[in-house]
N, C-alpha and C positions, 0 to 999 in steps of 0.2 A: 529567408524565412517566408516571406510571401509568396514567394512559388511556390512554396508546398505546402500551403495553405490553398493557394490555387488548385496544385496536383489534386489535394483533399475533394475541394469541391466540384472538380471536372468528374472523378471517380464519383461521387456520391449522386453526382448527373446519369451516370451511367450505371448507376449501383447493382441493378439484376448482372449485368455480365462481368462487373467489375467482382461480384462475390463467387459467381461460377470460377471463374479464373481462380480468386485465390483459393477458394476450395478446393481444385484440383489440384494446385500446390501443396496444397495442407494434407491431402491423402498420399502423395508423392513423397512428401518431406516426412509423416507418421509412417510411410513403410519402409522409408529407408534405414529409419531411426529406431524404426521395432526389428528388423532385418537385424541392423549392428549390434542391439542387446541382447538378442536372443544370438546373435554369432558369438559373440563375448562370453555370453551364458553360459552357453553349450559346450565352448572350451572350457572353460574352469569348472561346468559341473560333469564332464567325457573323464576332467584331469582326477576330480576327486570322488571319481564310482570306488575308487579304492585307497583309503587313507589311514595312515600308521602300521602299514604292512612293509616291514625292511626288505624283504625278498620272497620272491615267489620261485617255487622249485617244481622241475617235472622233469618227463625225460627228453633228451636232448633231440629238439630239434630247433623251429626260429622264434626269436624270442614275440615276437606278435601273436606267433600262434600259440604261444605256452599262456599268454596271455588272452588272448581271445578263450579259449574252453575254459580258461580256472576261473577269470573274473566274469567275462561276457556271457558262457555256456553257448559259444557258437564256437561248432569245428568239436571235433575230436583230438584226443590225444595220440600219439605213434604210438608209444609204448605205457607201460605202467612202473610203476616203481617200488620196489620189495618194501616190504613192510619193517624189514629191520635195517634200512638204508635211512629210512624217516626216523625211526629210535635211535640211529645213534646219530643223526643232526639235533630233533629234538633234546637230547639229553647233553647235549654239546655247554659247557659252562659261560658261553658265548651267548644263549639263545635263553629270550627271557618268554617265549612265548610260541609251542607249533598248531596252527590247524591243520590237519589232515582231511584231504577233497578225495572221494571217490567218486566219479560221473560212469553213465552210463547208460541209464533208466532214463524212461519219460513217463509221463500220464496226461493221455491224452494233447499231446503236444506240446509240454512244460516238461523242462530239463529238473529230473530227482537227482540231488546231490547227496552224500553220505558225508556224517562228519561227526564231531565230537560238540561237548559243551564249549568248548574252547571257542567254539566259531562265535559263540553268542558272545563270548564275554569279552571278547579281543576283538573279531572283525569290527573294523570302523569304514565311514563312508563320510563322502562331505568336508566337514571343517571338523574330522574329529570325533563325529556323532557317530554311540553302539546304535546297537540294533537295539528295538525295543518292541515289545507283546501288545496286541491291539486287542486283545483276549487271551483266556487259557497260559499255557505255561508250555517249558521246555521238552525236549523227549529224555525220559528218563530211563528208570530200567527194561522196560519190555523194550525190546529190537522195534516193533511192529504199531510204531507213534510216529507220526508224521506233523512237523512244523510247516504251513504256508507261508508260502509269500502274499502278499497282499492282493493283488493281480490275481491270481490263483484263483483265492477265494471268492473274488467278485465275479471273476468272469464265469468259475463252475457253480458257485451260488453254494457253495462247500462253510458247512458251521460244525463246529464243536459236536465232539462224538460220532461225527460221520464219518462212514468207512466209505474207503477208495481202493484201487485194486492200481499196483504198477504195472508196465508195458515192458518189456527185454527191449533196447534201442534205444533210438532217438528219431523217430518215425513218428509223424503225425497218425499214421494209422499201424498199430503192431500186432500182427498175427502172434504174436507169442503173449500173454499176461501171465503173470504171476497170482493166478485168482486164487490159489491157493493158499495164499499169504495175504490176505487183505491188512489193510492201516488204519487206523484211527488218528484220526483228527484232533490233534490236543493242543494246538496253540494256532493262533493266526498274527503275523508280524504286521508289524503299522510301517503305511507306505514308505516308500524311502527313493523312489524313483529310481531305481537303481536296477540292475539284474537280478536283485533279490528278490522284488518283488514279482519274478516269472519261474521262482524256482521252490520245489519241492523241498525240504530238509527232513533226512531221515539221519538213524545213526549208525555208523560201518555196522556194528552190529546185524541192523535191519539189513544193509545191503548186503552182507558177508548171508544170512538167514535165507534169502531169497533167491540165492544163489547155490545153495546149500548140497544140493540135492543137483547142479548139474554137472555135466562133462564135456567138455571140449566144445560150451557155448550149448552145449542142446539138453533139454530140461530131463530128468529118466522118467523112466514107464513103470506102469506098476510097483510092484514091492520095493521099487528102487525110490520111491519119492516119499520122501520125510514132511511132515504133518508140522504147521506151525508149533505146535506143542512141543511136537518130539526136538524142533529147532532150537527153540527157547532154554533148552538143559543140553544145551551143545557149546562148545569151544567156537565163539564167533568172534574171535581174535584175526582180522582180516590177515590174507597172504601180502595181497598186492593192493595201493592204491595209487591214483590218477594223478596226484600233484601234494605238494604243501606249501602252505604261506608261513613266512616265520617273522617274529620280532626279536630285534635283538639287544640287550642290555644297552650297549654303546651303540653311537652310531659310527662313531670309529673305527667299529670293526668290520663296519657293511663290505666293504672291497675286500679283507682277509678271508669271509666265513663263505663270500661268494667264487673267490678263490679257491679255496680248499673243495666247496661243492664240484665247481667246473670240472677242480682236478682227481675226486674220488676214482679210488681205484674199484670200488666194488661195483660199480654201474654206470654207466654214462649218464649224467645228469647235467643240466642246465639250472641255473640261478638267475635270473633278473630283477633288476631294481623296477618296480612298478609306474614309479613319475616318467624315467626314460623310455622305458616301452609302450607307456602312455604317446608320448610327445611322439615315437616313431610313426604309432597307429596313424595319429592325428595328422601327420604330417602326408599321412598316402590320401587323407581324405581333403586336401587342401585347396585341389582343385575343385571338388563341387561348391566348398566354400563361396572361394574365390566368383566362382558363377554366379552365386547367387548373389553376392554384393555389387556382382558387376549387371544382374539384372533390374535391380533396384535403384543403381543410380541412371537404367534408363529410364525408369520411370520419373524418376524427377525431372532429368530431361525434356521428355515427353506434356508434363505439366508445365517446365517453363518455354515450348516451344508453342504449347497452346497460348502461353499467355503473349508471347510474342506473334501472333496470327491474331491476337482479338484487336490489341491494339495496331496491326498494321491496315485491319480490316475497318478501322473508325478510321482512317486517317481522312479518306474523302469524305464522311460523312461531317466531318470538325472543321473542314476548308472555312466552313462562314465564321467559326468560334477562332482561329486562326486568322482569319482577317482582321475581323474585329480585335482582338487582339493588340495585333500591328496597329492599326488606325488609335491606339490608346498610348502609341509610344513603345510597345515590347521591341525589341531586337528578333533577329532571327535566332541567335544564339538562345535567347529569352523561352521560346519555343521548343528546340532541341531539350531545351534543361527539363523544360515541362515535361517532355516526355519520359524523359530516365527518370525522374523523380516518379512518376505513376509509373514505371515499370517496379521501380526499387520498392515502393509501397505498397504493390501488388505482392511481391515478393516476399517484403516483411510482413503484412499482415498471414501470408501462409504458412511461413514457418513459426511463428505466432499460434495460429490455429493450430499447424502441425503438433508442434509440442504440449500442446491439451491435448490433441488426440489422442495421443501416446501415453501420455499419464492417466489420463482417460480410462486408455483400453488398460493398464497394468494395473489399476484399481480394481477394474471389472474381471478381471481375466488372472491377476495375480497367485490368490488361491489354488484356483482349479490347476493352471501350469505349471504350478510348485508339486502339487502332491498328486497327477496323473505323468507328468513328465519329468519331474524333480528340476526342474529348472525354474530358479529364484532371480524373478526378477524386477532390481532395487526399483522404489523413487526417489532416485536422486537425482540431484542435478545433472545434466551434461557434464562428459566428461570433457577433456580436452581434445580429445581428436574426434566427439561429436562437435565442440563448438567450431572445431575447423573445417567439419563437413558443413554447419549452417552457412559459415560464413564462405566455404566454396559457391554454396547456391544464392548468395545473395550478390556476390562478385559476378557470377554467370548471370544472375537478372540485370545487372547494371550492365554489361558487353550484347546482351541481348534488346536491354533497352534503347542503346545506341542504333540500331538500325533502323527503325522508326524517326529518332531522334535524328539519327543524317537524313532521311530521305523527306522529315518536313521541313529543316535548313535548308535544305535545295530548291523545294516547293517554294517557299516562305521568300527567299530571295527572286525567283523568278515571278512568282506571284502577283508580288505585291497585295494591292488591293482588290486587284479582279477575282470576282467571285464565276464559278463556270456553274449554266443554269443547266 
């Protein structure tokens, strides 16, 4: 105990370089420790952009990519899927729930989705949580009512009762619009950090309305183009849409209904369970992961290599405090100890400071990264395999402080008392 009380006071001798040191620990050990939570984060909140959906249906191609354009709106779909291929899933005594996806449209660089009221009241996200109105209300009977995302409206500066004009594509910039069909604005969604909040929602109706009047992708001319009005008292009962999500009564029956979908004879279609095409996604992007955790623990490195330079660089400087020392009776052993004790103190006070930093910054910063990035994240204690990372870097300060600590035992015994002027 009196050595490290000693350690104490030799550090407190030295205190400007003794706090730089652990300071740069303490930023090493807070971004490692912000790095692992937001990795953690990112996985459970990548895993749950879509939640309480049993299957998601489109046409057959790989299940990533059926997954990327339904839930993500990145990529296109191969094919589309008949309209009466969705009715008789949807009406299936199996299935307690269909939303119907038509993609296609953009405005102004945001993916316009078509869909029914069903998206509102069944898509879930998170731990569970609908979707919910941050103003305004649903699209109802006019085709020509457009729901935001939240993103949307912040970035186009888009409010209630303002009209917008969709784009043909998915082009940041589209020589084709639909100006003849403008939207009204009648609901704006509350953030969810999700893809939802970069996406358009309009209703097949609207999409089926805007499309009304083309042929073979190219919009007609003169007397051939139909007047939102004349749209509005038309049969806008869609042909084809782009995908559906279904829930189903049991979950029992998840492998039978995806089954039967794989195996329909009327169109080739695909089914996937969303948690497992999740986890495939995730798994291609495991490498940058992995990077990034492995860049972080150089930085810790890097801080406890600094702190093993500051104390190798005091070593001549302490030759007389190291005499004196001796001349009081210490051992060289005595010595050695001193120094891994102020390495290991050095060490523990940054992981120490580290982890206020950390709590610190999720205090300050908590808020804003939940509802711009939808990533929540807790204060809580360490987890278990953060405390094993602490205690990795406290273990590396103690084999780090041994270096010093051998090369003044060596000093310390050839030494002696001679002081070199």
């Amino acid at each position: 105990m009196y050595l490290f009380r000693l350690a104490m006071a030799s550090l407190a001798n030295r205190r400007f370089t003794a706090i730089l040191t652990a300071f740069a620990i303490a930023l090493s050990v807070c971004l490692l420790l912000a790095v692992e939570r937001v990795r953690t984060e990112a996985r459970a909140s990548f895993a749950s952009t879509i939640s309480g959906t049993d299957l998601i249906v489109g046409a057959r191609s790989g299940s990533v990519n059926l997954l990327l354009y339904s839930v993500f709106r990145i990529g296109n779909a191969t094919n589309n899927i008949r309209w009466d291929s969705f009715e008789h899933f949807a009406n299936s005594p199996k299935v307690k729930w269909a939303i119907p996806i038509s993609l296609g449209d953009s405005h102004r660089g945001y993916r316009v989705m078509g869909t029914t009221e069903a998206y509102f009241e069944h898509y879930q996200y998170g731990h569970q949580q609908n979707l919910q109105l941050a103003s305004g209300r649903e699209f109802a009977s006019d085709p020509f009512e457009v729901v935001l995302g939240a993103e949307v409206a912040e970035a186009l500066h888009y409010k209630l009762g303002d009209k917008l004009v969709l784009a043909h594509g998915v082009a940041a910039i589209s020589l084709v619009k639909h100006d003849d069909k403008p939207f009204t604005v009648v609901g704006i969604l509350k953030r969810t950090g999700t893809p939802v909040d970069r996406t358009l929602h309009i209703s097949l109706g609207g999409m089926e309305a805007i499309h009304i009047d083309w042929h073979n992708g190219v919009p007609a001319q003169g007397n051939g183009r139909i007047s939102a009005d004349q749209a509005r008292n038309m049969d806008l009962t869609p042909q084809a849409i782009t995908a559906f999500m279904l829930g189903l009564n049991s979950k029992i029956a998840t492998f039978a209904v995806q089954r039967e979908i794989n195996e329909y004879r009327g169109e080739p279609m695909l089914a996937i369970l969303p948690g497992v095409a999740l986890q495939e996604l995730w798994s291609l992007m495991g490498t940058a992961e992995k990077a990034l955790f492995v860049v972080s623990l150089f930085v810790v490195l890097t801080g406890l290599i600094g702190m093993l330079t500051a104390i190798l660089t005091s070593l001549n400087e302490r030759r007389r405090e190291m005499a004196i020392l001796r001349s009081v009776g210490a051992r060289p052993w005595h010595i050695a100890t001193l120094l891994v004790l102020e390495a290991f103190a050095l060490a523990l006070f940054g992981v120490l400071a580290g982890l206020g930093l950390l709590y610190l910054g999720i205090a300050l910063a908590q808020g804003y990264v939940q509802s711009t990035y939808g990533l929540y994240l807790p204060r809580a204690w360490p987890s278990e395999y953060e405390w094993t990372l602490l205690g990795g870097i406290l273990i590396a300060a103690l084999l780090m402080g041994s270096v010093p600590a051998w090369r003044a035992y060596r000093q310390s015994l050839a030494d002696g008392l001679s002081i070199r002027l």
